[in-house]
N, CA, C, O and CB atoms as a CASP TS submission, in Angstrom:
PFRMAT TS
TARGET T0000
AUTHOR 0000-0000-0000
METHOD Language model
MODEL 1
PARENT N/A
ATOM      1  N   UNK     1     121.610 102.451  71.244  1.00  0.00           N
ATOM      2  CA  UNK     1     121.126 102.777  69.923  1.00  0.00           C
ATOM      3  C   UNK     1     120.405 101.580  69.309  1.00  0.00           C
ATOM      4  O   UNK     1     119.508 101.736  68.481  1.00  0.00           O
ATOM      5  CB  UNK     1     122.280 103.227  69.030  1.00  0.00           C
ATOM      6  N   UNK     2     120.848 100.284  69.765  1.00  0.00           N
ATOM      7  CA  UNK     2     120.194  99.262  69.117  1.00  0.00           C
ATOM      8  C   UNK     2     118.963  98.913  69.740  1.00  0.00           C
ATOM      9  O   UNK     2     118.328  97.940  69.334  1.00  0.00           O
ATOM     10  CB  UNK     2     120.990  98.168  69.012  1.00  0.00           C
ATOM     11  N   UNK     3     118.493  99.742  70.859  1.00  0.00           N
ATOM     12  CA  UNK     3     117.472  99.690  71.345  1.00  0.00           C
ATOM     13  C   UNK     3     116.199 100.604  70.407  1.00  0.00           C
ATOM     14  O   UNK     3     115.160 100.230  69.863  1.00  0.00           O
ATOM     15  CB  UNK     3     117.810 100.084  72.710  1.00  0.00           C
ATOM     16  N   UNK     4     116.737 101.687  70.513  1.00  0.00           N
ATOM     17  CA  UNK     4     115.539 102.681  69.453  1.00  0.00           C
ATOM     18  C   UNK     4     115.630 101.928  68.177  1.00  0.00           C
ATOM     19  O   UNK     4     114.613 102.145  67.519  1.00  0.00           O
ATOM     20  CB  UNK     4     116.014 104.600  69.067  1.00  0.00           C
ATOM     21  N   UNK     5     116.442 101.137  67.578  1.00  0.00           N
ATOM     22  CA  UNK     5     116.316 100.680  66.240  1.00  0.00           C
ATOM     23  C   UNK     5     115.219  99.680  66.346  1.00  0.00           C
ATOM     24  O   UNK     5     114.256  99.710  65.580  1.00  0.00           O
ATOM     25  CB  UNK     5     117.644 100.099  65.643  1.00  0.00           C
ATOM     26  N   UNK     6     115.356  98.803  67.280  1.00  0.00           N
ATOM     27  CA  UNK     6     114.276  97.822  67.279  1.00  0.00           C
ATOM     28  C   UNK     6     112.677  98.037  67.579  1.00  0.00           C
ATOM     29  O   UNK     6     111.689  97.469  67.113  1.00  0.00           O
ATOM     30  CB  UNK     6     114.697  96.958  68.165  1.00  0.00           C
ATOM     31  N   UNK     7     112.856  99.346  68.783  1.00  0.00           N
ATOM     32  CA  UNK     7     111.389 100.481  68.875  1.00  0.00           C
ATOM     33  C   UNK     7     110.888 100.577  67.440  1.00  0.00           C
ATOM     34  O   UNK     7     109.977  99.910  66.950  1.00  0.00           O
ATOM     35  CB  UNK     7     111.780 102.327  69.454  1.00  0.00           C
ATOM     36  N   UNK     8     111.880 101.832  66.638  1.00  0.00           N
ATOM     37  CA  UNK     8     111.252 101.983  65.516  1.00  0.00           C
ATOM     38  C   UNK     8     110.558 100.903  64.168  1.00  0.00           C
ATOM     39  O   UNK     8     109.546 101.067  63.487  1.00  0.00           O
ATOM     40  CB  UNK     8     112.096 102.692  65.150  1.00  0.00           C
ATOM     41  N   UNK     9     111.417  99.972  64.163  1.00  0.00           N
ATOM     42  CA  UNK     9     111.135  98.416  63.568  1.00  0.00           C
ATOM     43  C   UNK     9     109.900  97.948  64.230  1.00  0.00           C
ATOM     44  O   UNK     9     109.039  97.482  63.484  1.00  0.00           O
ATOM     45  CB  UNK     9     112.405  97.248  63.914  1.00  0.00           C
ATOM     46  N   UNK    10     109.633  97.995  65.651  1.00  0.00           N
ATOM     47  CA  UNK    10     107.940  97.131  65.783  1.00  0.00           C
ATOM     48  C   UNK    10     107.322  98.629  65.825  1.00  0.00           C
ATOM     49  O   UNK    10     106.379  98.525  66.610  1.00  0.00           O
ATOM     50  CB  UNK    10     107.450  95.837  67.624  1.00  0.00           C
ATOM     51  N   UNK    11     107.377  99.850  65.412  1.00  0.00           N
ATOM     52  CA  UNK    11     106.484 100.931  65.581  1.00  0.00           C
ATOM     53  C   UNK    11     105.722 100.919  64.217  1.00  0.00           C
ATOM     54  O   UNK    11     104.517 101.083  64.021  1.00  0.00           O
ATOM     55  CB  UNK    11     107.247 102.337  65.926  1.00  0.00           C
ATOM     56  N   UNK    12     106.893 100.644  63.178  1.00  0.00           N
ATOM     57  CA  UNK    12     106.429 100.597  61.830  1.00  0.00           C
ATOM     58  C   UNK    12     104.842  99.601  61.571  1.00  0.00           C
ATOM     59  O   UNK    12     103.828  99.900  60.941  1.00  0.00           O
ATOM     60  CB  UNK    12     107.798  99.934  60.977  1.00  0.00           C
ATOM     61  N   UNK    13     105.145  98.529  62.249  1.00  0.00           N
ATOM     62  CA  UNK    13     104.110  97.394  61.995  1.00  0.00           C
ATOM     63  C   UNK    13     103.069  97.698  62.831  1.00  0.00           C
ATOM     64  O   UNK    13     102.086  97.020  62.534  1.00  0.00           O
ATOM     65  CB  UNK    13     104.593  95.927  62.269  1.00  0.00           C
ATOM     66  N   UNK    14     102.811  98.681  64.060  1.00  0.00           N
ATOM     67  CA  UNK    14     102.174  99.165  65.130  1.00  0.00           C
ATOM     68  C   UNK    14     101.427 100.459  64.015  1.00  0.00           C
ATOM     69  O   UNK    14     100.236 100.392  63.710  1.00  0.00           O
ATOM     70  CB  UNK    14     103.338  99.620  66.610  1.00  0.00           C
ATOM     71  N   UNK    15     102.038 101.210  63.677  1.00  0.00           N
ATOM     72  CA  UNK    15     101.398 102.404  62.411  1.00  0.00           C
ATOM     73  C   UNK    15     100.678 101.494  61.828  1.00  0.00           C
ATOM     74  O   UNK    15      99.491 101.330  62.113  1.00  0.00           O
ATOM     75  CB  UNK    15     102.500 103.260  61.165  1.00  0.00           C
ATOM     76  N   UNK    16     101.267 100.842  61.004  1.00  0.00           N
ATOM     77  CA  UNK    16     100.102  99.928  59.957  1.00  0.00           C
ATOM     78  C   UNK    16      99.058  99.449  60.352  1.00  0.00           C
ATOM     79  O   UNK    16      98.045  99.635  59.679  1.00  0.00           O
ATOM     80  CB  UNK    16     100.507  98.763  59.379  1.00  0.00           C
ATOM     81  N   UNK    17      99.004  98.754  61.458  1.00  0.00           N
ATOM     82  CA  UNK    17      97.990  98.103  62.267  1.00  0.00           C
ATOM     83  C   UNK    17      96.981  99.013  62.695  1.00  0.00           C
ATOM     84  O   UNK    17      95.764  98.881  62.568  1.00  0.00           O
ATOM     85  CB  UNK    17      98.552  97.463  63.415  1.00  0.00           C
ATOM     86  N   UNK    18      97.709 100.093  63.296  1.00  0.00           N
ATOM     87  CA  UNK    18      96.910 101.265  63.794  1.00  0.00           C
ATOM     88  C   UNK    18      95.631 101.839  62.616  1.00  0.00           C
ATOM     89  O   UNK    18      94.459 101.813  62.991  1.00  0.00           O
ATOM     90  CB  UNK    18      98.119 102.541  64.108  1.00  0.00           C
ATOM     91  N   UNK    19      95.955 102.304  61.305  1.00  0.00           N
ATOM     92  CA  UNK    19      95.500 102.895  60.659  1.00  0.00           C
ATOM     93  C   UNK    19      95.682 104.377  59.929  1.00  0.00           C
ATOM     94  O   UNK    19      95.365 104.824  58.827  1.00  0.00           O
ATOM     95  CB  UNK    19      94.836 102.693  61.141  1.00  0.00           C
ATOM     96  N   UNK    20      96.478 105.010  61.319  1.00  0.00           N
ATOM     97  CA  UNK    20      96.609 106.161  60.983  1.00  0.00           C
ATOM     98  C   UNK    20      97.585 106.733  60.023  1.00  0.00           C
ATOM     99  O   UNK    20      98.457 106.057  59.478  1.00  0.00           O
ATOM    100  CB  UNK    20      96.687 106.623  61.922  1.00  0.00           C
ATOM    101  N   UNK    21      97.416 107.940  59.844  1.00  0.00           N
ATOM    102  CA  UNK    21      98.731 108.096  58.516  1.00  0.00           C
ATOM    103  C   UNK    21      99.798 109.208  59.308  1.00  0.00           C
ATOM    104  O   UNK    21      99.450 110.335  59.662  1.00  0.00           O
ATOM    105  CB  UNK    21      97.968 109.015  56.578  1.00  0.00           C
ATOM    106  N   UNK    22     100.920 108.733  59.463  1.00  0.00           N
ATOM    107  CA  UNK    22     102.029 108.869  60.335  1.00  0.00           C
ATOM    108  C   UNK    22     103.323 108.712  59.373  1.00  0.00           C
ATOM    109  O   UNK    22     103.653 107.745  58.685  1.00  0.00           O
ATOM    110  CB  UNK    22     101.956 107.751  61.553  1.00  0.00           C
ATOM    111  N   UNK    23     103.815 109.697  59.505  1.00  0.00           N
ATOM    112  CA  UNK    23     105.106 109.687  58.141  1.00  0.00           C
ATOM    113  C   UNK    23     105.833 108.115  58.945  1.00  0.00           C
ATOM    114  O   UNK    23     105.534 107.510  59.975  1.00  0.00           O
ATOM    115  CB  UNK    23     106.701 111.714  58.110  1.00  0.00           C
ATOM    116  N   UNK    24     106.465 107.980  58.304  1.00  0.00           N
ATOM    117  CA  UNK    24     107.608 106.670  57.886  1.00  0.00           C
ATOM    118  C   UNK    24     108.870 107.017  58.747  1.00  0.00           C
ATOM    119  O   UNK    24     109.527 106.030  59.081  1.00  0.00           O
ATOM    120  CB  UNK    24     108.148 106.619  55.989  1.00  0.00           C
ATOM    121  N   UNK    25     109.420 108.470  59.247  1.00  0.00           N
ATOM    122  CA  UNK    25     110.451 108.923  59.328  1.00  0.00           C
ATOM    123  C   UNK    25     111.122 108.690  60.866  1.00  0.00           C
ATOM    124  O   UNK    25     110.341 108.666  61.817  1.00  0.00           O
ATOM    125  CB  UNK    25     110.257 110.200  58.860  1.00  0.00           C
ATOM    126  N   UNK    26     112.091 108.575  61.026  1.00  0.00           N
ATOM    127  CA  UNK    26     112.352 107.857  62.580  1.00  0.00           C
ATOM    128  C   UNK    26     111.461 108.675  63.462  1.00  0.00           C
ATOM    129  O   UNK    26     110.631 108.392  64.326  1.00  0.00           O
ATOM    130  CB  UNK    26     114.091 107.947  63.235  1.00  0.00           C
ATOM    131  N   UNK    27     112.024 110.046  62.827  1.00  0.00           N
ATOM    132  CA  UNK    27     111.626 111.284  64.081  1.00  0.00           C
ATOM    133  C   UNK    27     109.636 110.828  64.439  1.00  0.00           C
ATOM    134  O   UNK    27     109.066 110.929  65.525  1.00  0.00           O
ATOM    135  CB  UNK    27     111.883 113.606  63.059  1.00  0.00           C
ATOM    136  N   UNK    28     109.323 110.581  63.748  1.00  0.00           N
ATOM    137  CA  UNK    28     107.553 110.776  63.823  1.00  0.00           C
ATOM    138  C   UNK    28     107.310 109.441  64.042  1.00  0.00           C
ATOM    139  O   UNK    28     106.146 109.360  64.433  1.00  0.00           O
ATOM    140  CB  UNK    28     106.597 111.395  62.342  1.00  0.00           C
ATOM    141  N   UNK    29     107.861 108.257  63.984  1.00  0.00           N
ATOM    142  CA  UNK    29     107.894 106.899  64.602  1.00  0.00           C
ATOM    143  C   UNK    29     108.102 107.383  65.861  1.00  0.00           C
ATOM    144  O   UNK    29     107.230 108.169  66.233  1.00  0.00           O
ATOM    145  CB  UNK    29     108.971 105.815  64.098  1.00  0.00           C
ATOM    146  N   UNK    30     109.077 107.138  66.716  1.00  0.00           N
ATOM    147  CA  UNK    30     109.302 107.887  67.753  1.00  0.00           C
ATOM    148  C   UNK    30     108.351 108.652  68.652  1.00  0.00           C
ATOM    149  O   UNK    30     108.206 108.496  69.864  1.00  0.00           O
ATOM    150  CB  UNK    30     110.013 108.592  67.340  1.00  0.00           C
ATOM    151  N   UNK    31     107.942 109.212  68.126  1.00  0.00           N
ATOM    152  CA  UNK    31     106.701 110.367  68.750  1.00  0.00           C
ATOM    153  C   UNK    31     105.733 109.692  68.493  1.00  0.00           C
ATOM    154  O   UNK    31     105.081 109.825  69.529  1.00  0.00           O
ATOM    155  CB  UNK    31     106.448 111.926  68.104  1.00  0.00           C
ATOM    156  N   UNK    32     105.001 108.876  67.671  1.00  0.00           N
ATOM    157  CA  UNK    32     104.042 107.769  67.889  1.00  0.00           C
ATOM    158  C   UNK    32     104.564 106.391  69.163  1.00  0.00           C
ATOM    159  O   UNK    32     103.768 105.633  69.716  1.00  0.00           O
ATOM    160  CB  UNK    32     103.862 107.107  66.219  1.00  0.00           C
ATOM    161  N   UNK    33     105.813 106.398  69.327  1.00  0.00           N
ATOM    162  CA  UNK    33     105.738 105.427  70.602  1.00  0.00           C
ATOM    163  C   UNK    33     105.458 106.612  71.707  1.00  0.00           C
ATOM    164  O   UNK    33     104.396 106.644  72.330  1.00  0.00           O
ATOM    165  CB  UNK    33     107.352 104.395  70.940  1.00  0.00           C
ATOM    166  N   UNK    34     106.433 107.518  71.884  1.00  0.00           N
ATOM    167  CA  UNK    34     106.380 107.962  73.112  1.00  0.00           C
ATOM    168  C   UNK    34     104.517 108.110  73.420  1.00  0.00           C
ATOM    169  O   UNK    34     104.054 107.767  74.508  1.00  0.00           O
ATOM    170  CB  UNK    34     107.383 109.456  73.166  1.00  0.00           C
ATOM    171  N   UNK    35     103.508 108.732  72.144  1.00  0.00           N
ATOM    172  CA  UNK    35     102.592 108.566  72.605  1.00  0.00           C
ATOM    173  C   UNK    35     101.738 107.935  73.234  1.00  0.00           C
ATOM    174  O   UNK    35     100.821 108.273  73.982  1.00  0.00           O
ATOM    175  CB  UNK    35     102.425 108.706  72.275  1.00  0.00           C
ATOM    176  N   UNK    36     102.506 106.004  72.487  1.00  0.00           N
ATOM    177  CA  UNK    36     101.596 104.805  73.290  1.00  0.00           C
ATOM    178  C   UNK    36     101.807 104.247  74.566  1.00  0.00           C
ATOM    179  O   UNK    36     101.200 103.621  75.435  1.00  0.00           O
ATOM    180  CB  UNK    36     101.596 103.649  72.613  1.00  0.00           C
ATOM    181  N   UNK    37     103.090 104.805  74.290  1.00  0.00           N
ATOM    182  CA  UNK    37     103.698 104.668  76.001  1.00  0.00           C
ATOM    183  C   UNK    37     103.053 105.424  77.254  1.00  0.00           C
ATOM    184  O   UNK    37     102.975 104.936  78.381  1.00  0.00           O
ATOM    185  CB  UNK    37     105.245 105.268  76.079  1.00  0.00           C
ATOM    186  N   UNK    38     102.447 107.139  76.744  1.00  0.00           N
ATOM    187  CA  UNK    38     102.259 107.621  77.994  1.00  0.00           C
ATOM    188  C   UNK    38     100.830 107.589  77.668  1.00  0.00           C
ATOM    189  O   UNK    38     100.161 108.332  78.386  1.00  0.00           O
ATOM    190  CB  UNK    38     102.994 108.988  78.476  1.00  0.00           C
ATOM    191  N   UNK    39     100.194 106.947  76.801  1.00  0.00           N
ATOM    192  CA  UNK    39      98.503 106.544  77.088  1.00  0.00           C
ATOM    193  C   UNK    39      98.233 105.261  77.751  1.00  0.00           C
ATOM    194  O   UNK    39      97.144 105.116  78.308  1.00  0.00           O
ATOM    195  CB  UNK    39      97.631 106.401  75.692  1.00  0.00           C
ATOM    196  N   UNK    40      99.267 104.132  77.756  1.00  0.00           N
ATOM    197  CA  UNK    40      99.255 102.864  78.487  1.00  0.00           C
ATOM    198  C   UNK    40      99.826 102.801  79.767  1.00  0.00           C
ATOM    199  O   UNK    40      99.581 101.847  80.506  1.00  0.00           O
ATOM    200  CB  UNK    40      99.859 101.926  77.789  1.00  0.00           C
ATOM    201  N   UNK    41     100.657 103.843  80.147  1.00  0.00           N
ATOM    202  CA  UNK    41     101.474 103.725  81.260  1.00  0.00           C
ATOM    203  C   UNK    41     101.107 103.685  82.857  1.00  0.00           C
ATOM    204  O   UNK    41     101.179 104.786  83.404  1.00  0.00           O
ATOM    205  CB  UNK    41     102.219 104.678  81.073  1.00  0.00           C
ATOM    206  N   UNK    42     100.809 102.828  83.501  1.00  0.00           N
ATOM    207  CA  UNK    42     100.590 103.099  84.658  1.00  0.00           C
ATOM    208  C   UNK    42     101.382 102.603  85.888  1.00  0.00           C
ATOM    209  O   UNK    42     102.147 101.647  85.766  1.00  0.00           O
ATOM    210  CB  UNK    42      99.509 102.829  84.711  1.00  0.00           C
ATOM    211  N   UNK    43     101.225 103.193  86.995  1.00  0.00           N
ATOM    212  CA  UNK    43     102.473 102.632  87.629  1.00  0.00           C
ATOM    213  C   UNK    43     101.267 102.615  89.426  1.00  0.00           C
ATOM    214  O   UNK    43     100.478 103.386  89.971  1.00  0.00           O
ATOM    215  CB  UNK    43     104.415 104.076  87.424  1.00  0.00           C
ATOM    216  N   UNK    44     101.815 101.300  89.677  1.00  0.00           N
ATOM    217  CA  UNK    44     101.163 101.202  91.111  1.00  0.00           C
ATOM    218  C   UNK    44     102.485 101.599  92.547  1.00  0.00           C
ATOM    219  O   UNK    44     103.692 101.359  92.572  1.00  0.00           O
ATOM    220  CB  UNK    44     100.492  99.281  91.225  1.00  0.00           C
ATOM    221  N   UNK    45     101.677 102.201  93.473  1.00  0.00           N
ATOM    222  CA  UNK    45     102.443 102.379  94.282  1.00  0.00           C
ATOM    223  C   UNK    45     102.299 102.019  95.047  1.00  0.00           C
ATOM    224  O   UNK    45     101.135 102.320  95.310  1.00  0.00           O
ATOM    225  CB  UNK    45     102.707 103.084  94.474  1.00  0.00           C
ATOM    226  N   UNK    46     102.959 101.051  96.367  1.00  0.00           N
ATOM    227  CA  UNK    46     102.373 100.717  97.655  1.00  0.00           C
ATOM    228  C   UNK    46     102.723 101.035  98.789  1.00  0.00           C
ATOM    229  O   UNK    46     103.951 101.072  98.861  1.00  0.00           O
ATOM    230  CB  UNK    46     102.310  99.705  97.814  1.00  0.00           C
ATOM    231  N   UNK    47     102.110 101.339  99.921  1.00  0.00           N
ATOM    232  CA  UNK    47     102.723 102.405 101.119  1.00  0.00           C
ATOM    233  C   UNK    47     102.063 102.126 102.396  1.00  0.00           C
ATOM    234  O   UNK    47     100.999 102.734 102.520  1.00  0.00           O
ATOM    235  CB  UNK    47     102.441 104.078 100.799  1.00  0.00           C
ATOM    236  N   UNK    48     102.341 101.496 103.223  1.00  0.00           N
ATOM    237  CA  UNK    48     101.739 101.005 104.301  1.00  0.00           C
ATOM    238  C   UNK    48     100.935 101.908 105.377  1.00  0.00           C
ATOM    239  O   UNK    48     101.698 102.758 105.836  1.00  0.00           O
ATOM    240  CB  UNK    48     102.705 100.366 104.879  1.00  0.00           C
ATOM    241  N   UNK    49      99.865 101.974 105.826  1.00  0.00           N
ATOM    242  CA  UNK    49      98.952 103.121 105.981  1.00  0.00           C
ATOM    243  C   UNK    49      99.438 103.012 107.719  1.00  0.00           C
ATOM    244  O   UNK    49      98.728 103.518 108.589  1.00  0.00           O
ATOM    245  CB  UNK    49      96.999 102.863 105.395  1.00  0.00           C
ATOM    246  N   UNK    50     100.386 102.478 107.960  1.00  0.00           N
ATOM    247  CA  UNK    50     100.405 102.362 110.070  1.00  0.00           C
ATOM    248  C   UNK    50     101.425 103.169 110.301  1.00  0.00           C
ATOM    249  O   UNK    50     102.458 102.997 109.654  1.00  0.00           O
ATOM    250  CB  UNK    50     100.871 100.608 111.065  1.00  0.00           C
ATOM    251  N   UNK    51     101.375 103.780 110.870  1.00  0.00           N
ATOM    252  CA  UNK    51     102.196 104.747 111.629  1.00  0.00           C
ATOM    253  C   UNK    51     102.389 106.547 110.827  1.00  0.00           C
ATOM    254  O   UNK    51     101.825 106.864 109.780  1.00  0.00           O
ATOM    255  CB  UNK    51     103.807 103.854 111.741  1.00  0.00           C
ATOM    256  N   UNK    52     103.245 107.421 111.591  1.00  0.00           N
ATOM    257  CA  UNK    52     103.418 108.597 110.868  1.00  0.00           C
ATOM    258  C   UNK    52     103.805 109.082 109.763  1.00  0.00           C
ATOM    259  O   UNK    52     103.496 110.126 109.188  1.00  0.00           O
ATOM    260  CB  UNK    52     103.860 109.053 111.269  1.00  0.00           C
ATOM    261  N   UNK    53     104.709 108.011 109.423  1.00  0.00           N
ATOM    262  CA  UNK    53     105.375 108.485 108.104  1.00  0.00           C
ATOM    263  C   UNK    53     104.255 108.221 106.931  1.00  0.00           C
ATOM    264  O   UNK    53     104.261 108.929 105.924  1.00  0.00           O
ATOM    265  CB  UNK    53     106.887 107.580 107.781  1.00  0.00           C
ATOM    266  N   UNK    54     103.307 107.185 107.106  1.00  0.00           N
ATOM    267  CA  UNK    54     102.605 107.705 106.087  1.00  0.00           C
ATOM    268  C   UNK    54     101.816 108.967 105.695  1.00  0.00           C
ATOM    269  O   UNK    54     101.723 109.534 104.607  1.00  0.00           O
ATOM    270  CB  UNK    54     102.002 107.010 105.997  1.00  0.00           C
ATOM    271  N   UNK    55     101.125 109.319 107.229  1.00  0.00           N
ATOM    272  CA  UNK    55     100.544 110.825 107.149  1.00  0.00           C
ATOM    273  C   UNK    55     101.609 112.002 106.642  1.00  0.00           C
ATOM    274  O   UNK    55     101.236 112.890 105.875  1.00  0.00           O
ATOM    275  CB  UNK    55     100.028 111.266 108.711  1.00  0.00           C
ATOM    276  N   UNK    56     102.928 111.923 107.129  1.00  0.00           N
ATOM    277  CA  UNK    56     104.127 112.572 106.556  1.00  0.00           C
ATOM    278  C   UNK    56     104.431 113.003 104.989  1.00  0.00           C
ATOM    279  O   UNK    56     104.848 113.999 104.398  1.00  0.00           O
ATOM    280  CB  UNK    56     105.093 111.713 106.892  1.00  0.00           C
ATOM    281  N   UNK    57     103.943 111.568 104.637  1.00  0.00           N
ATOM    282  CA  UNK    57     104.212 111.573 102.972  1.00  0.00           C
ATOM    283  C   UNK    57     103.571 111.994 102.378  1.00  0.00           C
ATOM    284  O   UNK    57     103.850 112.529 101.305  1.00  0.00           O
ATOM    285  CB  UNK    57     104.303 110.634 102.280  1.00  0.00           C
ATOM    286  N   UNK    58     102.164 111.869 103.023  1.00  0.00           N
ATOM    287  CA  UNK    58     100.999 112.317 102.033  1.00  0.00           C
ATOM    288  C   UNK    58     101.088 114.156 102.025  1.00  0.00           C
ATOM    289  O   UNK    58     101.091 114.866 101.020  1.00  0.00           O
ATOM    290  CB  UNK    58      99.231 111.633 102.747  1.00  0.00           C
ATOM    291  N   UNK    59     101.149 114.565 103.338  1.00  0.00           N
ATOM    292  CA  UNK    59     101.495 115.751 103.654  1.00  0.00           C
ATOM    293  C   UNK    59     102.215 116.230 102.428  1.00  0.00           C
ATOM    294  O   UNK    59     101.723 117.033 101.636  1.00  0.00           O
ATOM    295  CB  UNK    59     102.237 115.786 104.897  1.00  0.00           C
ATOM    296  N   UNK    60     103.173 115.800 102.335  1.00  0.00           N
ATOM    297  CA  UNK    60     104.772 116.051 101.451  1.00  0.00           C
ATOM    298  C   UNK    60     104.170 116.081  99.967  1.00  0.00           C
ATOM    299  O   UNK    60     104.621 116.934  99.203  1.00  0.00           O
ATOM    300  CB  UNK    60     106.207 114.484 101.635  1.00  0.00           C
ATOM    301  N   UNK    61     103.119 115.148  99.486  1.00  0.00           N
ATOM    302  CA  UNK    61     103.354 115.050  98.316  1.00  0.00           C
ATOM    303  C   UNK    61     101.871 115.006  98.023  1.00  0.00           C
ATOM    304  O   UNK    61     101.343 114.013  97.523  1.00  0.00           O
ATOM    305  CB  UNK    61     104.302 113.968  97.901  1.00  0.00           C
ATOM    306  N   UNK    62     101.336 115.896  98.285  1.00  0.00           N
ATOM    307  CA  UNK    62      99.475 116.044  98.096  1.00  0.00           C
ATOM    308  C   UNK    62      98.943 115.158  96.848  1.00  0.00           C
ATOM    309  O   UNK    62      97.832 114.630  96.808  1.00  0.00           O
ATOM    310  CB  UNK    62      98.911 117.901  97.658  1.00  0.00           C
ATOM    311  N   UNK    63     100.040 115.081  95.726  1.00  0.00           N
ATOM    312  CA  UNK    63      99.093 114.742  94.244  1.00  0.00           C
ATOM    313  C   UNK    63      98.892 112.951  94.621  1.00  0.00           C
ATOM    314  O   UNK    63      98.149 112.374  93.827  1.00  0.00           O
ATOM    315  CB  UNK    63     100.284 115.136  92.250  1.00  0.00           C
ATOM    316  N   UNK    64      99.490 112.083  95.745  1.00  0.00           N
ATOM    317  CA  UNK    64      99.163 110.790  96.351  1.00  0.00           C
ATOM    318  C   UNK    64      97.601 110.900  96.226  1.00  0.00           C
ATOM    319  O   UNK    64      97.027 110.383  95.267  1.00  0.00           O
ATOM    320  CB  UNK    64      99.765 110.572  97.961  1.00  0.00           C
ATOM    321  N   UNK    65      97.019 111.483  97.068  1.00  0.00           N
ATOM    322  CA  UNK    65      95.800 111.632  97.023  1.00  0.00           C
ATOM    323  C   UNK    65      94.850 112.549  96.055  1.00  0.00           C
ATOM    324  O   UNK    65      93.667 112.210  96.005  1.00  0.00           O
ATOM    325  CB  UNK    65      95.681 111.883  98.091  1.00  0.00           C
ATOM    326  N   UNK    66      95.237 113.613  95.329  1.00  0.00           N
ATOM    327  CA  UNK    66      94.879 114.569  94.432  1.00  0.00           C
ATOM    328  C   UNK    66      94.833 113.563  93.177  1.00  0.00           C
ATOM    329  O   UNK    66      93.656 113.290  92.942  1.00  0.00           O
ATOM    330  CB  UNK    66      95.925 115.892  94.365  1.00  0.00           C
ATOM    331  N   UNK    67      95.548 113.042  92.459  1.00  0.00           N
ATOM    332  CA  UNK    67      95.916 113.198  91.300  1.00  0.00           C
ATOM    333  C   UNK    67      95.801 111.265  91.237  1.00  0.00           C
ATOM    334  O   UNK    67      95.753 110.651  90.171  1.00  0.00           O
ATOM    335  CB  UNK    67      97.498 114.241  91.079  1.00  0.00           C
ATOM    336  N   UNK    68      95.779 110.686  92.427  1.00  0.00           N
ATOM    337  CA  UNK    68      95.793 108.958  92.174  1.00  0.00           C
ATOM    338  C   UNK    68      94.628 108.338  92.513  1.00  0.00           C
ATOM    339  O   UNK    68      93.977 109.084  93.245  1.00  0.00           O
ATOM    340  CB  UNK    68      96.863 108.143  93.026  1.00  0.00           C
ATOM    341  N   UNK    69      93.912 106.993  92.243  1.00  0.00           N
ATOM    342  CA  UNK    69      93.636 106.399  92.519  1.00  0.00           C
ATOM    343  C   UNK    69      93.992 105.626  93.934  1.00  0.00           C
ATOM    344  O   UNK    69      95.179 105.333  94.076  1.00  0.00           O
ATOM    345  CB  UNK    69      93.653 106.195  91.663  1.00  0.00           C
ATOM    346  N   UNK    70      92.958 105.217  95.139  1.00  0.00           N
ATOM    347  CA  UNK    70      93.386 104.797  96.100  1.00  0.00           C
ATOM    348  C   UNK    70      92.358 103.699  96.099  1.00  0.00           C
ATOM    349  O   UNK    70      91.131 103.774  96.049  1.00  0.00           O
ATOM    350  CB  UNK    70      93.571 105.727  97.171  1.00  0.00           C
ATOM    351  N   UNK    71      93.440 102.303  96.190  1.00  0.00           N
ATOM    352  CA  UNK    71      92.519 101.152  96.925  1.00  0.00           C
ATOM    353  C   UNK    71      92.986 100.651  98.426  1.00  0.00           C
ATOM    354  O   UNK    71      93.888  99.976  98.921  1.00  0.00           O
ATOM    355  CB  UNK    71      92.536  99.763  95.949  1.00  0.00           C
ATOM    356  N   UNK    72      91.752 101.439  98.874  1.00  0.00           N
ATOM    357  CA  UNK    72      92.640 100.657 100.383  1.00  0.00           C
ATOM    358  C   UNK    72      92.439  99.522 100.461  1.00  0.00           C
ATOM    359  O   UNK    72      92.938  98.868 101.377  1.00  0.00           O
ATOM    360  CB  UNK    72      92.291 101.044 101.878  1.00  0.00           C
TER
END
């Protein structure tokens, strides 16, 4: 709990900064992080391209290649 308290405490100063007009209220603080969270969020994955199990995985889980970025 003392974790969301401190979220909502730097969200407040994150609203202000922002500009936008966003009630004050935990609930709608809250829902302004979760938003900045899943517009900043990215996550790298790494998977070694030698042997079967990689063709395996990709098989298994199409959105690897559908839905990601690939740097070989």
């Amino acid at each position: 709990m003392d974790e969301k308290v401190e979220i909502l405490d730097k969200m407040q100063t994150a609203v202000r900064e922002s500009g936008k007009k966003i009630e004050t209220t935990p609930l709608a603080m809250f829902g302004f992080y979760v938003e900045r969270v899943k517009a900043n969020l990215r996550i790298v994955l790494a998977m070694s391209p030698i042997g079967d199990s990689f063709r395996n995985r990709l098989r298994m889980f199409p959105s690897l290649i559908n839905c990601a970025t690939i740097d070989w």
